[in-house]
N, C-alpha and C positions, 0 to 999 in steps of 0.2 A: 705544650712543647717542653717545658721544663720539667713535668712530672713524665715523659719520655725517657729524654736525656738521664732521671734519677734514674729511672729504672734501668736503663740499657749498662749504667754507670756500677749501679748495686752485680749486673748478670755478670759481667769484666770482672768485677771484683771477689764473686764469692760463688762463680763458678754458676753454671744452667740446669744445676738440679730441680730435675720437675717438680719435686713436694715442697722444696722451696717457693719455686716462680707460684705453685699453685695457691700456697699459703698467706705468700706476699702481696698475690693482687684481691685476695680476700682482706687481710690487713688494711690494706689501703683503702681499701673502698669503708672500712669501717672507720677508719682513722685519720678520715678526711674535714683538715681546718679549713677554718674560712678568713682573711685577714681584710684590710681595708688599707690601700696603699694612695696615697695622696703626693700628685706632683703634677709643681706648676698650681695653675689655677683652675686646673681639670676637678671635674667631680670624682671622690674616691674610688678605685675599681676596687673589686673584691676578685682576688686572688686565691686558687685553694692551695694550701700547702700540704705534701704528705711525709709520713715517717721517714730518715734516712739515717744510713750510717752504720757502725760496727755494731754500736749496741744494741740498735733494735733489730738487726742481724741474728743476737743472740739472743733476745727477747723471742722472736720466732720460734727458734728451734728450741730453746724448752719449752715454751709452751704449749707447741704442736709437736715433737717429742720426734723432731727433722734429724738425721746425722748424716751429716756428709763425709762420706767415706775417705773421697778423695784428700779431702782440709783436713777433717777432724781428725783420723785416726792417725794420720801421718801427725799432727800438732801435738798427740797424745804419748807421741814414741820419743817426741823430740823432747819431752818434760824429762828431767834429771830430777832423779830424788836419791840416788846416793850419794855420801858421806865414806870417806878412808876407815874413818873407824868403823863402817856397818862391814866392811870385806872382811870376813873369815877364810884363812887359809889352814886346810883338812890335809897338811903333806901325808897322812899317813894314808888316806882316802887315796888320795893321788897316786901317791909312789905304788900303790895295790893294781892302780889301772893299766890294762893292755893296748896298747893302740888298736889291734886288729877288730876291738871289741866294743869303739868307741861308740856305736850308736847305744849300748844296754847302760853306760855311763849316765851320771847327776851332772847335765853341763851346769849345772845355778851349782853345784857342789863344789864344783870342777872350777868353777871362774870365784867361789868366796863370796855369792849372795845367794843360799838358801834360802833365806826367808823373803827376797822379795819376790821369785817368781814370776808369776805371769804378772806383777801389778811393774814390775821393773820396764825400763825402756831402752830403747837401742843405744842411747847415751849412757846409760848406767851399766850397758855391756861393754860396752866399749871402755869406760874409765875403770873396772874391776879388771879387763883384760889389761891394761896396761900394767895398771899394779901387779897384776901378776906377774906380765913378763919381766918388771924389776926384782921382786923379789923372787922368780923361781925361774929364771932364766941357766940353761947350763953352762956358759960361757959369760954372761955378764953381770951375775949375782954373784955375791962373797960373803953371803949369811951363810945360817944354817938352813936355809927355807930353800937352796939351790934343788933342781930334780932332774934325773936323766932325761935323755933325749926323747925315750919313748912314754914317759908321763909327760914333758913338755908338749908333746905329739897330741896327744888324749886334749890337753890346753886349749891347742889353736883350735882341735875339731870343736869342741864347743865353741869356743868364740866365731868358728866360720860360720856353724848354726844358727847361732841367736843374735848376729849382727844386722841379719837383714830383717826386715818386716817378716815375711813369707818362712822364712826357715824359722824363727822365732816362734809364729801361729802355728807350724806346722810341728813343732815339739811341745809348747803348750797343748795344743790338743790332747796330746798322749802322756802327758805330766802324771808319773806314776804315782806320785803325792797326792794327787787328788780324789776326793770322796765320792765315787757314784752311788754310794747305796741311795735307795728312796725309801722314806718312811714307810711301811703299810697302813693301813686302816685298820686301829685298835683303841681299842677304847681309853688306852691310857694316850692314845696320842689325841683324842680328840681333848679329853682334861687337860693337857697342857701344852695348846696346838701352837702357839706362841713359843714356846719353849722347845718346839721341837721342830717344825718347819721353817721357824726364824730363819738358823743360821743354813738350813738345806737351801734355801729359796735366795739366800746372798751369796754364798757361793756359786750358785749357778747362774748368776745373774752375768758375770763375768764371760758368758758362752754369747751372751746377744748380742746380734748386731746393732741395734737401736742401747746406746750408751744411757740413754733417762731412763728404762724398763720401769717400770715401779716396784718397790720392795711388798712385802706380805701386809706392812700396818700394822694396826691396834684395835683392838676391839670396840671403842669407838667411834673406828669409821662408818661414812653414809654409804647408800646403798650403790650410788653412783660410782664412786672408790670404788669398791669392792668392783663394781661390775667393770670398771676399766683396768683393774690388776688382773681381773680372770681372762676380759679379753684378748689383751696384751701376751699373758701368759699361752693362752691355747693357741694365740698366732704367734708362737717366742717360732722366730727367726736365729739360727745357732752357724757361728763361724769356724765353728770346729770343723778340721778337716783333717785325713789321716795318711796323709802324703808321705811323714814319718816311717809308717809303717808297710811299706812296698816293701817286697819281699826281692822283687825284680828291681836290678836296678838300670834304667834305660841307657846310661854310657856305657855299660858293658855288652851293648848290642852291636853284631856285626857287620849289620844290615839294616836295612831300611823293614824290611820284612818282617825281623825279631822285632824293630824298634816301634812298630805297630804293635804287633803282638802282646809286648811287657805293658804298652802303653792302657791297651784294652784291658789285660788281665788286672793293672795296678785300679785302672777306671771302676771294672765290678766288685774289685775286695773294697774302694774306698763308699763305692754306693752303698756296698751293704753296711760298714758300720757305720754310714750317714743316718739310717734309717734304722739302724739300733739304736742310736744317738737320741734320733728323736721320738721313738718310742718310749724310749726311760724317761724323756723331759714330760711327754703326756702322760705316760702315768705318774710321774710327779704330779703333775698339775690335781688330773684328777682325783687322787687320796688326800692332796692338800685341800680339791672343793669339795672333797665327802667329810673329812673331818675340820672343818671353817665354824664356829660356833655362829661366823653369822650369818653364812649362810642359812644355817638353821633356825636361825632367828627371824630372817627377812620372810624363809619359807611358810613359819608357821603367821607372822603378821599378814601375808598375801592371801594364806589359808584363812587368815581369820576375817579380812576384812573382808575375803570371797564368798565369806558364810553370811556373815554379816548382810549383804550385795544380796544374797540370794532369797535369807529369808526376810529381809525387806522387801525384794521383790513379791516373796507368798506371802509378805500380810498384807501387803497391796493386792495382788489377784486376790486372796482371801479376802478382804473388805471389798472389791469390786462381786466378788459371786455373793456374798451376802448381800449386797444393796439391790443387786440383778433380783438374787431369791425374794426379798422382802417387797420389792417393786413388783413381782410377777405376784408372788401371795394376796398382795394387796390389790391389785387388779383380779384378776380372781376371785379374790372376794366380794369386791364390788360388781364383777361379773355375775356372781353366782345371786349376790341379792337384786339384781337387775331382773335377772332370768328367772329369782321366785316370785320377784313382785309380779313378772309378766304373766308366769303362768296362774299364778294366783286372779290376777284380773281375766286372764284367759277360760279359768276355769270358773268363775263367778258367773262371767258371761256367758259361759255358756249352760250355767247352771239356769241361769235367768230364759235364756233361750230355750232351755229342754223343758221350764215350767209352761213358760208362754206355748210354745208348740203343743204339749199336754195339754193344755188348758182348750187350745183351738181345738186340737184332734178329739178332745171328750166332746165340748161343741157341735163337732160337724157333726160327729159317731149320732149323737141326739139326734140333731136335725136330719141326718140319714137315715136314722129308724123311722122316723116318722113320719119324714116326707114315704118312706119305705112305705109303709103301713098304708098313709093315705093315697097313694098310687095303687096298692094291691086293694085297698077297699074299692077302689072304682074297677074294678078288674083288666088293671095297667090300660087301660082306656081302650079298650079292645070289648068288640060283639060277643055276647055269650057265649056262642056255639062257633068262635073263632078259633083256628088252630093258628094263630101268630102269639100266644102267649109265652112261648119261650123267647121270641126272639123281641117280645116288648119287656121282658124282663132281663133281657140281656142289655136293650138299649138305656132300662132305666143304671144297672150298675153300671154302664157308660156314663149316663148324665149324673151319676152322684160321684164319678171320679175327679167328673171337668167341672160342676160346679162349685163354688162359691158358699161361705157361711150366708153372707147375706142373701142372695138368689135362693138359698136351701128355708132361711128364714122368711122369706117373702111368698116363696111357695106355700109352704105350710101355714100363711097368716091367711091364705086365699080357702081352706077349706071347706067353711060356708057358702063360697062362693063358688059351685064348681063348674060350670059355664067357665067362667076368668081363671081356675084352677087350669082346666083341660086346653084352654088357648096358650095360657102362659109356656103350660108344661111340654107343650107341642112345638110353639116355638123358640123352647131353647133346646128340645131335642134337635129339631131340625137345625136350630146354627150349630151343635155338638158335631154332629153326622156330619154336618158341611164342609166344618172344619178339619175333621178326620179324615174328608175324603180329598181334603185340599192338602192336607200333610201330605199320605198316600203317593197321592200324583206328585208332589213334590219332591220326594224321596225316590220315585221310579224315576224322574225326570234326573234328577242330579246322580241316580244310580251311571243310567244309561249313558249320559255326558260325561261319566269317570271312565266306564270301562272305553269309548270311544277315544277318549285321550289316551286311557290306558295300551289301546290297541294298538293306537294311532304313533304312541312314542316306541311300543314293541316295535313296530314293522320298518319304523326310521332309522333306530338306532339299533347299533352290533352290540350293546350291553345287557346283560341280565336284568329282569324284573327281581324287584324286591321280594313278590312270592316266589322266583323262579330261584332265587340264592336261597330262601330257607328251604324250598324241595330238595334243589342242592345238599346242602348241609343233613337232611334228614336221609338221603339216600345214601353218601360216605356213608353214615352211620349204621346203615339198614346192609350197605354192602361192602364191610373189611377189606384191607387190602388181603389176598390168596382167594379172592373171588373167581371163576374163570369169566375172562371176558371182563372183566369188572368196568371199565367205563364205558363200553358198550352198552352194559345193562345198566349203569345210572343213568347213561342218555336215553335209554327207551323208556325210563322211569319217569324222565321227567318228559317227555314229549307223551307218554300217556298221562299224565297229572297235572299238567300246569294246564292254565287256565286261560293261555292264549295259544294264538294256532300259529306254533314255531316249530320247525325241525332243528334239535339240536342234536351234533353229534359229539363223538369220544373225543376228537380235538375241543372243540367249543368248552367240553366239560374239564378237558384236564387243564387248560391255560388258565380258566375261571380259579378252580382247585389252587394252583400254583399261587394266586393275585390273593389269594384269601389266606393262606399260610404264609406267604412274603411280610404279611400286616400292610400290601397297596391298600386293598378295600375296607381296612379294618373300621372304619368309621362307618361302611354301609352295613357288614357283620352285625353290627354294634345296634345297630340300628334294625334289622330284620329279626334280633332277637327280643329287641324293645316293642316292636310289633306284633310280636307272638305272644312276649306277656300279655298287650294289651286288647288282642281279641280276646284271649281265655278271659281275662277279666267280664270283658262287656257282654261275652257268649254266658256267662255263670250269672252276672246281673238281668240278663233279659230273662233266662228262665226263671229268676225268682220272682220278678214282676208279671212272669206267666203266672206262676202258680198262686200270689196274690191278687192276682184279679182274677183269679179264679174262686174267690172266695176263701182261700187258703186253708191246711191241714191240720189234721186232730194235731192236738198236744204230743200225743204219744208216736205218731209219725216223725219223721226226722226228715230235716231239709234235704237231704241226698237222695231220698225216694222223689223228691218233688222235682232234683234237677236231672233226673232219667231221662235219656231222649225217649221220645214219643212213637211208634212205627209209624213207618212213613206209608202205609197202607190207607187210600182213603176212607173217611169216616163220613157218616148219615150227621148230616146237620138240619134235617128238618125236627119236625116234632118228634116226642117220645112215643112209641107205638107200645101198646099193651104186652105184648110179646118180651118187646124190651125192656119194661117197667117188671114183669116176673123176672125176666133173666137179672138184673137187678135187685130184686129182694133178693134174689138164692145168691148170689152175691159176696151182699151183705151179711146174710145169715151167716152163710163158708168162711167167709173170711172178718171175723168181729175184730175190731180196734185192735187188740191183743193180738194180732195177727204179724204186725211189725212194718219195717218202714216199705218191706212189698206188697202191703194191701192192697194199693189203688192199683196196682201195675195187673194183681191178680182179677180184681174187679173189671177191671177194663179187658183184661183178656177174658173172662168169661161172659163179657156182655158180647165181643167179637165186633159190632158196628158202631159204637159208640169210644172216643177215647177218655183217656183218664180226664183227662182237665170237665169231659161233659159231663162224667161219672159222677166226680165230685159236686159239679153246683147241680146239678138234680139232686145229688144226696142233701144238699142247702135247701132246695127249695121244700123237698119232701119236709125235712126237720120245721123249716117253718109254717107250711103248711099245719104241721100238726097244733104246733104251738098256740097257732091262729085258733084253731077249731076247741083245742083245752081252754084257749081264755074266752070265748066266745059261751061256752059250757057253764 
C-alpha cells in the first residue's frame, strides 16, 4: 500500500508521462530494499522499501535519456543567464531598421544579446528588453542611446517574438546565423573526423527534442557508444519548425474560407522544409558514419574475427573429412585384405578341389576304359548273331555315367570271374534303367500336375500367365505402334501361341500393356525376363550334355555345331543296316574333319535316317572297333 501511495505521489508530482511511468516501474522493481522493522514484542516484519523523491526523479531521466517537455523545457526557458554587461546596444543597426520590414530583422541584435541566441531564455528576453526600453526609449531616455519611434517599433516586434516559448522556436528555427552546411565524404574529412564533425554534430545537437542526445566522442570509445550515438542520431527527433516563415498571414484572412485556405497552404510549405530538415540531418549522420574511424575499425575486427569464425570452422570440417578419409581408407584396407585372404583360401580350395576331381576323373576315365573293354570282350553280353548290340552299348555308356569309382573297381576285380561278372553287371544295369525309368515317370508326373495347376489358375483367374506377359512383350515388339489393327493382331498372336486355351482380345491386351508401362506389374516384368534368361540357360546346358553323352566332338569341331537343333523328322533307332553303314563312309569321306563345325549336320543329312547325335557314336564305335582289331594284331 505504501509503495502505491509512492507512486501515485511521484505521477501528481512529475506529471504521467509514459517513458517516465514505464522506466520507473522498471527502476523499482530493480531497486527494491528489504528492511527489518521491530515493534512491540512482535517478530520483525520485512518491509520493502522503494526509490523516491526529486532526485531519483532525475537519476531516471538521464539515465534513460526521459525529457519531459511539459517540466523540462519550460524549467529551461525559465534559467536566466544574462548579465547588464553581456547587453550590447547596435544604435546604428537599429536606427537602419524599418518597422514595415521587421520580420528580415536580428531580433537577438535588436534586443543587445547576439551572442546568446538560441541558448538565451525567455527571462534573458525579457531583462535585455527592459534595458532597452531604458536606455532607447523615445520619450523616457535622456542619453545619447534614445531612438525614434519607428526603431523603438522594430524593439518591441522582437521582444513580442522571442518572449513567448513558441515565437521564440519559431525564429530560432530560421536563425540566419546558423550553419547548415554538412561535411561531405573526403578523405581529408575522414583524417581528421574529430576535428571536423565535432563542432557540426554540437551544433545540431541544439535541434533535438531529447535534451541528453549524445555528442560524436573520442576515438576511444566502445562499440556500444558508438552504437548508441548512431542510434540516437538516425532516430534525431528535430523541434524545428517554420512557422516564421508563412508567407500568408492568417489574421489578414476575411473569412473563414481564406482562413483554411492560408492555413493549408502555410501546413504544405512547413511540411516540406520539415522534410528538408530532416533530410540534411540524415545525411549528416550518414557522411559522419562513412567517415567514423571507428567504425571502420569495429568493421574490420567483425571482419576479422568472422574470418577468423569461418576458417576455424574449415579446419574443423577439414580435420572431420580427413579423419572420415582415413577411417574409410582404413577400413578399406582392412576390407580389401579380408577379401584377398578370402579369395586366396577361395581359390586354394578350389585349386585343391579341381586336383581332387582330376584325380577322380583320370580314375573313373581308367576304370571306364576297362570296365569298357572287358564288357566289349564279352560281347556287351549279348548272342553272337544278336542285333541288340547297339542298344547294350548304349546301355553300358548309361551304366558308366550312374556308376561309381568303387562299383567300376569291383567290376573289373570280377573279370576272372565271369559267371559273378555278367550277374553283377546285369544287376546294376537293371537298378540303372530302373532308376531312369522312375526319374522319367517322375518328371512326366510332376510335368502333368504343373500344367494342371497351371490350367487350373489360367481358367480361375482374369490375370496374365507369366509365359502369356513375355508373348506379350515379344509381340509389342514384333508389332510397332502404325501397325493396322495392331492389337487385334497382338491378340490373335497370342491366342495362337500361348500355351493355354484362353481367348484374349484387344481390350484384355491393351489394359495388360497400360499395367506394365504404369510400372503396376513391374516386379512380374522383372520376373518374366528372369525367366527367359533362365530357360535359354538350361535349353543351351541340356544340349551340351546331349552332345557329351553322346560321346562328344573332334577337337576341331566347335561347340555351336553341337548346340544346333536337331530336325524334328523321325529317326531309325534300331540297328545300323549296311545300306546305312555305306551311306556313312561316303559321309565321312565328303566331309573329312577339315570340313568345319557343319560336319556332323552334313553327315547326318546325307545318311537322311539316322540323326547327328547317332552319327557321331557309330563314328565312336567304328574308331574303337578298329583300335580293338590293331591291338589284337
Amino acid at each position: 500500500q505504501a509503495s502505491k501511495e509512492r507512486s501515485s505521489g511521484i505521477n501528481a508530482e512529475y506529471g504521467e508521462s509514459q517513458a517516465f511511468q514505464h522506466y520507473f516501474k522498471q527502476i523499482n522493481l530493480r531497486m527494491t530494499f528489504s528492511v527489518e522493522v521491530k515493534s512491540g514484542g512482535l517478530a520483525p516484519e520485512v518491509l520493502p522499501i522503494q526509490p523516491y523523491g526529486k532526485s531519483f526523479f532525475k537519476y531516471v531521466c538521464e539515465r534513460f535519456n526521459i525529457t519531459d517537455s511539459s517540466k523540462e523545457t519550460e524549467s529551461d526557458e525559465e534559467v536566466e543567464h544574462l548579465q547588464d554587461s553581456d547587453i550590447v546596444i547596435d544604435l546604428k543597426y537599429i536606427k537602419s531598421l524599418s518597422a514595415t520590414e521587421w520580420k528580415d530583422q536580428d531580433h537577438y541584435r535588436v534586443l543587445g544579446i547576439p551572442n546568446l541566441r538560441v541558448q538565451s531564455s525567455t527571462k534573458d528576453v525579457k531583462k535585455a528588453y527592459r534595458f532597452m526600453v531604458l536606455k532607447c526609449h523615445p520619450d523616457k531616455s535622456k542619453g545619447n542611446t534614445k531612438v525614434n519611434e519607428e526603431a523603438f517599433t522594430c524593439i518591441q516586434k522582437a521582444y513580442e517574438q522571442l518572449c513567448t516559448i513558441e515565437g521564440k522556436r519559431a525564429y530560432d528555427s530560421i536563425d540566419p546565423f546558423f550553419d547548415d552546411d554538412v561535411p561531405n565524404v573526403t578523405e581529408y574529412n575522414k583524417q581528421n573526423f574529430f576535428k571536423v564533425y565535432g563542432p557540426v554534430i554540437e551544433r545540431n545537437a541544439q535541434w533535438s527534442c531529447n535534451k541528453n542526445i549524445p555528442r560524436l566522442g573520442t576515438e576511444g570509445d566502445s562499440i556500444e557508444k558508438v552504437n548508441e550515438f548512431y542510434n540516437l542520431w538516425f532516430d534525431f527527433n528535430s523541434w524545428r519548425e517554420y512557422s516564421y516563415l508563412d508567407e500568408e498571414e492568417r489574421d489578414k484572412a476575411e473569412c473563414k474560407e481564406e482562413r483554411r485556405y492560408i492555413d493549408k497552404a502555410n501546413k504544405q510549405e512547413r511540411a516540406k522544409r520539415k522534410k528538408e530538415e530532416m533530410t540534411r540531418i540524415r545525411e549528416l549522420v550518414n557522411n559522419c558514419y562513412a567517415c567514423d574511424p571507428r567504425i571502420k575499425q569495429f568493421n574490420e575486427e567483425r571482419k576479422k574475427r568472422k574470418q577468423e569464425a569461418k576458417q576455424a570452422k574449415q579446419e574443423a570440417y577439414r580435420q572431420e573429412q580427413e579423419a572420415v578419409r582415413l577411417r574409410k581408407e582404413e577400413e578399406e584396407r582392412i576390407k580389401k585384405e579380408q577379401e584377398e585372404l578370402r579369395q586366396k583360401e577361395a581359390k586354394e580350395k578350389a585349386e585343391a578341389e579341381k586336383k581332387e576331381r582330376q584325380k577322380q576323373n583320370k580314375l573313373l576315365k581308367v576304370e571306364r576304359k576297362k570296365l569298357r573293354e572287358n564288357v566289349k570282350g564279352q560281347n556287351y553280353f549279348c548272342a553272337a548273331d544278336s542285333n541288340n548290340i547297339v542298344q547294350a552299348m548304349e546301355n553300358l555308356e548309361l551304366l558308366l555315367l550312374g556308376l561309381s569309382l568303387d562299383d567300376m573297381k569291383s567290376l573289373n576285380g570280377l573279370t576272372a570271374d565271369i559267371p559273378a561278372l555278367t550277374s553283377k553287371y546285369n544287376s546294376l544295369l537293371d537298378a540303372q534303367l530302373k532308376e531312369q525309368e522312375d526319374k522319367k515317370r517322375e518328371n512326366l508326373v510332376k510335368a502333368k500336375q504343373s500344367q494342371e495347376e497351371h490350367k487350373e489358375q489360367t481358367q480361375n483367374s482374369d490375370k496374365f500367365t507369366t509365359p502369356d506377359i513375355a508373348l506379350l512383350v515379344k509381340a509389342v515388339k514384333i508389332f510397332p505402334p502404325g501397325t493396322v489393327n495392331r492389337w487385334n493382331t497382338i491378340a490373335d498372336y497370342l491366342n495362337q501361341h500361348s500355351t493355354v486355351t484362353r481367348n484374349y482380345d484387344n481390350q484384355d491386351v491393351i489394359k495388360k500393356v497400360k499395367k506394365l508401362q504404369s510400372g503396376e506389374d513391374a516386379d512380374l516384368k522383372s520376373k518374366v525376363n528372369a525367366q527367359a534368361y533362365e530357360n535359354f540357360e538350361k535349353s543351351q546346358k541340356q544340349r551340351i550334355d546331349e552332345v557329351q553323352a553322346g560321346g562328344g566332338i573332334s577337337n576341331r569341331d566347335t561347340v555351336n555345331s553341337a548346340l544346333k537343333s536337331e530336325p524334328e523328322a523321325p529317326k531309325n533307332k534300331g540297328p545300323w543296316t549296311p545300306e546305312e553303314q555305306k551311306l556313312l563312309e561316303e559321309a565321312l569321306k565328303k566331309y573329312p574333319a577339315a570340313a568345319g563345325p557343319e560336319r556332323w549336320d552334313n553327315i547326318a543329312a546325307h545318311v537322311a535316317t539316322r540323326s547327328k547325335k547317332m552319327c557321331m557314336k557309330r563314328y565312336k564305335d567304328l574308331v574303337e572297333q578298329i583300335k580293338a582289331k590293331k591291338a589284337k594284331q
